[in-house]
N, C-alpha and C positions, 0 to 999 in steps of 0.2 A: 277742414271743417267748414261749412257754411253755417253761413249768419244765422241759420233756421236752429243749426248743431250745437251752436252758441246760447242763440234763446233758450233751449230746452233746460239745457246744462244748468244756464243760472237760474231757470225757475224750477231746477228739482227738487224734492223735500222728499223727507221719510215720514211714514204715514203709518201707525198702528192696523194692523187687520184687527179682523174680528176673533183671530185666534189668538192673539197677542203675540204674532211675530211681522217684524217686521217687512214691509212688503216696499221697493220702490214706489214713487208716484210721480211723473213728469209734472204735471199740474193740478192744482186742485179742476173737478169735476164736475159739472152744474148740468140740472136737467133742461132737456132738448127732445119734443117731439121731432124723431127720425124718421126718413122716408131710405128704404132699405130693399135691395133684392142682391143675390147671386149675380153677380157681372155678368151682362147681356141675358142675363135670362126673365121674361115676363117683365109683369106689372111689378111699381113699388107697394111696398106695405107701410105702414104706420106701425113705428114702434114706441111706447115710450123707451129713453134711456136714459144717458147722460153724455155728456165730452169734457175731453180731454184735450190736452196739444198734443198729445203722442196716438190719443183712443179714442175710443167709442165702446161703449154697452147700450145694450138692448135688451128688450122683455119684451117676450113672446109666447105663443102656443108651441109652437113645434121647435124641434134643436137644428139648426144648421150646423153642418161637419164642420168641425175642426178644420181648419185649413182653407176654409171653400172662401175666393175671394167676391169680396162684397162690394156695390156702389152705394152708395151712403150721401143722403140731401138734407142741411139742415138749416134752417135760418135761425142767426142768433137772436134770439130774444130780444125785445126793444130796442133792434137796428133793422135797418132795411138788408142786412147784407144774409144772401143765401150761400152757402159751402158744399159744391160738389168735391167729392172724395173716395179715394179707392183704399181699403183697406180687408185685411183679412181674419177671420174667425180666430180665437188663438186659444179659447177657451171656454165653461160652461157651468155655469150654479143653477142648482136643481132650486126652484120654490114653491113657495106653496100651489101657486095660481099661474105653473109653465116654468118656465126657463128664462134665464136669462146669461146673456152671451157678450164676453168679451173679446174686442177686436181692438187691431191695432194700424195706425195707419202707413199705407204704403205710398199712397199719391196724391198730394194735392200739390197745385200753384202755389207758388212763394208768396205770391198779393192775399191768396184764401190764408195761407198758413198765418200772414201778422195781422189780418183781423182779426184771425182767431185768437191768435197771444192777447194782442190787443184788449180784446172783449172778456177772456178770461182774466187778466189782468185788470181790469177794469170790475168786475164781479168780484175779486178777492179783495179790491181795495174796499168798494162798496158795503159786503160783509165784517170787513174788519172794523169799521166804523159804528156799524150796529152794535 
């Protein structure tokens, strides 16, 4: 298990869905303008979503397939640090105004993965204080 398998682990929690069963959650979630394409393919796009330490979701016009792997650019909010990362499609909720697409991550640097802990950790402590 690496230290990354570790982190996860102690920041899991269980998270009510909206159907009221219960759904895992690696980390809570916080929104993140993402920049997003199809690995090697074109320009990025702009999505809203949110992240995870294990994910990424998007909202979009069009549905990307299930499976199709994605490159994903985000800069965390109120730090200078950007996170390049490779992950893939894993899912899809229909809404009012498009689609929006759950993904899960396959690749990033060790150093990207504990800013990211870091900064999410850092926004749970934040919120919990409010």
């Amino acid at each position: 298990m690496t230290n990354f398998d570790t982190l996860r682990k102690l920041m899991s929690r269980v998270v009510p869905s909206d159907d009221d069963q219960l759904e895992r959650r690696e980390s809570p979630r916080y929104r993140v303008i993402m920049f997003a394409r199809p690995t090697g393919q074109g320009e990025f796009w702009d999505y809203r979503g949110n992240v995870g330490i294990g994910g990424f979701y998007l909202e979009g016009d069009e549905k990307i397939v299930e499976g199709t792997e994605m490159e994903v650019f985000f800069q965390l909010p109120n730090t200078c640090t950007w996170i390049l990362a490779r992950g893939i499609v894993v899912g899809h909720v229909d809404l009012d105004y498009g689609v929006g697409m759950r993904g899960k991550f396959t690749e990033m640097t060790f150093e990207k993965e504990r800013h990211l802990a870091r900064w999410l950790d850092s926004m749970y402590q934040l919120f919990q204080a409010a």
